[in-house]
C-alpha positions in Angstrom: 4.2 -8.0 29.8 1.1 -6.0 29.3 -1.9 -7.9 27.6 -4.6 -6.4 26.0 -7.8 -7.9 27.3 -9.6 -6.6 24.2 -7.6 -9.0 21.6 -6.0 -11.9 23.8 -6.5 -15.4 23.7 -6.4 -18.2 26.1 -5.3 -22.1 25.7 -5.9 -24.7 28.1 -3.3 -27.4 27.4 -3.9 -30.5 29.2 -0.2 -32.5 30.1 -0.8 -36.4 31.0 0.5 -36.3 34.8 -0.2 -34.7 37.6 1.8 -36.1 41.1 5.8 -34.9 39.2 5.4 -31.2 40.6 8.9 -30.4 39.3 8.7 -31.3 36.4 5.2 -29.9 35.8 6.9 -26.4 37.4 9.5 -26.5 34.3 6.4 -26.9 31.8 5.1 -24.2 33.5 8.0 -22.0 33.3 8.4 -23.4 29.7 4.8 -22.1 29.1 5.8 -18.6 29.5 10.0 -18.7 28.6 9.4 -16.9 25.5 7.3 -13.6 27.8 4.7 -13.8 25.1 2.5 -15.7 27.2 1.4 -15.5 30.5 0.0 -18.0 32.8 -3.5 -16.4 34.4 -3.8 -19.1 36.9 -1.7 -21.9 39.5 -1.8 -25.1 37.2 -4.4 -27.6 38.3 -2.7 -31.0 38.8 -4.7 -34.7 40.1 -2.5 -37.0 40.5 -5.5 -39.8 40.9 -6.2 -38.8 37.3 -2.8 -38.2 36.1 -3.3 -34.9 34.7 -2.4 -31.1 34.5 -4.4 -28.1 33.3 -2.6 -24.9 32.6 -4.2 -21.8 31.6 -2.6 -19.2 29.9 -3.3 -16.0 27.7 -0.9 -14.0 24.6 -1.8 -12.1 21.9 -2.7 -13.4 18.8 0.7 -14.3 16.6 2.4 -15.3 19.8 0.1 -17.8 21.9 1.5 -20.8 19.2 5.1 -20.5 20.3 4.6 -20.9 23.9 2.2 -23.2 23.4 5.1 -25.2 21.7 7.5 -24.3 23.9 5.8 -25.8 27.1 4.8 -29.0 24.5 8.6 -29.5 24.5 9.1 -29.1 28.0 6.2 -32.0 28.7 7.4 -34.4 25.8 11.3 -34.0 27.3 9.8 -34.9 30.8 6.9 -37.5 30.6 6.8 -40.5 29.0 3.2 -42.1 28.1 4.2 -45.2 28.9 4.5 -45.0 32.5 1.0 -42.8 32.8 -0.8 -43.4 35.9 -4.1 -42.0 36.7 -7.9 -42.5 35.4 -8.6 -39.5 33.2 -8.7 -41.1 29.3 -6.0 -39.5 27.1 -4.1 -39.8 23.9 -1.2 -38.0 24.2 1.8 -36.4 26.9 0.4 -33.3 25.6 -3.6 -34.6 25.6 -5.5 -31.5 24.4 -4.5 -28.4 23.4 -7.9 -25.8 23.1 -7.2 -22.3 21.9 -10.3 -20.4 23.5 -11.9 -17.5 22.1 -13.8 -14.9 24.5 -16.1 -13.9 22.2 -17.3 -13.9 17.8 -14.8 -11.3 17.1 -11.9 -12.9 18.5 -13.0 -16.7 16.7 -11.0 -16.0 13.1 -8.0 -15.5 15.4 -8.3 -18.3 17.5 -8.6 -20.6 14.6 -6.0 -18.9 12.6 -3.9 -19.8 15.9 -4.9 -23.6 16.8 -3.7 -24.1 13.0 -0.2 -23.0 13.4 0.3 -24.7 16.7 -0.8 -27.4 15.0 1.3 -27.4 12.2 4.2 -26.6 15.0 3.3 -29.2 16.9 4.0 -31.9 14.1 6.7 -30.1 12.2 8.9 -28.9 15.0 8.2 -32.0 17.6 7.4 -34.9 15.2 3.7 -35.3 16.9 0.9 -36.7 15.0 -2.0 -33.9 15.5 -5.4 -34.6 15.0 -8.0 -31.7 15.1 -11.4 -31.6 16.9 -14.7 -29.6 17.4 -15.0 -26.6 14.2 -11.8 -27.1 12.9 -12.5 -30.9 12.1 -16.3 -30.7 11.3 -17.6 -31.2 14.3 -15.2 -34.4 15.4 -15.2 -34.8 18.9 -12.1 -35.2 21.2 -14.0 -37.9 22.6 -14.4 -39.8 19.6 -10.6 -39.2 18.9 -9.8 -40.9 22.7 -12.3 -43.8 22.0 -10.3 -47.2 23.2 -7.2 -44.8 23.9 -3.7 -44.8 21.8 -4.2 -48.1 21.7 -7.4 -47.8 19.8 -6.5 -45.0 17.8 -3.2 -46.5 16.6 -5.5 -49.8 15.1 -7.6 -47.4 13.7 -5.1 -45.5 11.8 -3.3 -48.7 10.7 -6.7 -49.5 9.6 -6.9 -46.3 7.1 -10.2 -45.2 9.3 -8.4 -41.9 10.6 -5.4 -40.4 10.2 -3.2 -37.2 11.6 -4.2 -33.9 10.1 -1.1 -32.9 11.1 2.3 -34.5 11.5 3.5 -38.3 11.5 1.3 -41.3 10.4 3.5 -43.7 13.3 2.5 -42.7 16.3 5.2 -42.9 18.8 4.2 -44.3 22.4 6.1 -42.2 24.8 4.6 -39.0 23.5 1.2 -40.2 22.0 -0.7 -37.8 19.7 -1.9 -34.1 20.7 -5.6 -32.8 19.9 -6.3 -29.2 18.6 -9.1 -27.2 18.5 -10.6 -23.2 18.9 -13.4 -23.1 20.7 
């Protein structure tokens, strides 16, 4: 598959374990099943913080599928519950950034943090909260505040809730947080 470095986006999604190397190998794979993405580089695990960075690039109208299709792959193999590690998160699927390179790609990588969004909670029953420009400013960090734990009571509360998806958030697969940035 041949990108075209003038109009691509990236995404950095962020999976909640880091020491199960097969199973974050069939994320990986899951990432790019569709061959509209691409991973650019080796997935960065730490399994003292119990996470896993992946990188990768597609053109804009196909980066949201493959970004749902390896969001699948993680939700089928981790379970929240059983986290270990230090690093705070939310969610199996913790953050999911859709990076712009520069101004003229930003409409796009909006347009495209939206619909993985709305993928995200219609096709996987995730509760999807938005962070950074598409939410006003809202930072992830104020969305990890206390944890699920946290963020559950504040929803059940009626001080936040999902801009995408589920009110009930489910603890094996937690919530997932969007942006473009």
């Amino acid at each position: 598959m041949e990108l075209d470095p003038a109009t691509l986006l990236t995404a950095v999604p962020n999976v909640s374990d880091g020491a199960d190397h097969a199973a974050l190998a069939a994320v990986a794979a899951a990432f790019g099943q569709s061959g509209s993405a691409r991973l650019l580089v080796q997935p960065h695990s730490d399994p003292d913080h119990g996470r896993t960075v992946f990188t990768l690039a597609a053109e804009p109208g196909q980066l949201a599928d493959a970004l749902l299709d390896g969001a699948r792959a993680a939700l089928a193999r981790f379970d929240l519950r059983t986290h270990a590690g230090s690093h705070p998160n939310v969610g199996v699927v913790d953050v999911l950034p859709v990076v712009f390179l520069d101004e003229g790609r930003r409409a796009a990588a909006l347009s495209e943090a939206l619909v993985t969004a709305e993928l995200l909670a219609s096709e996987l029953e995730l509760p999807v909260f938005l962070y950074g420009a598409l939410a006003d400013g809202r930072t992830r960090a104020e969305l990890r505040r206390g944890g699920l734990t946290e963020l559950a009571a504040r929803i059940a509360r009626g001080e936040l809730a999902p801009d995408f998806g589920p009110t009930e958030l489910n603890p094996a697969k937690g919530v997932t947080l969007v942006a473009a940035r």
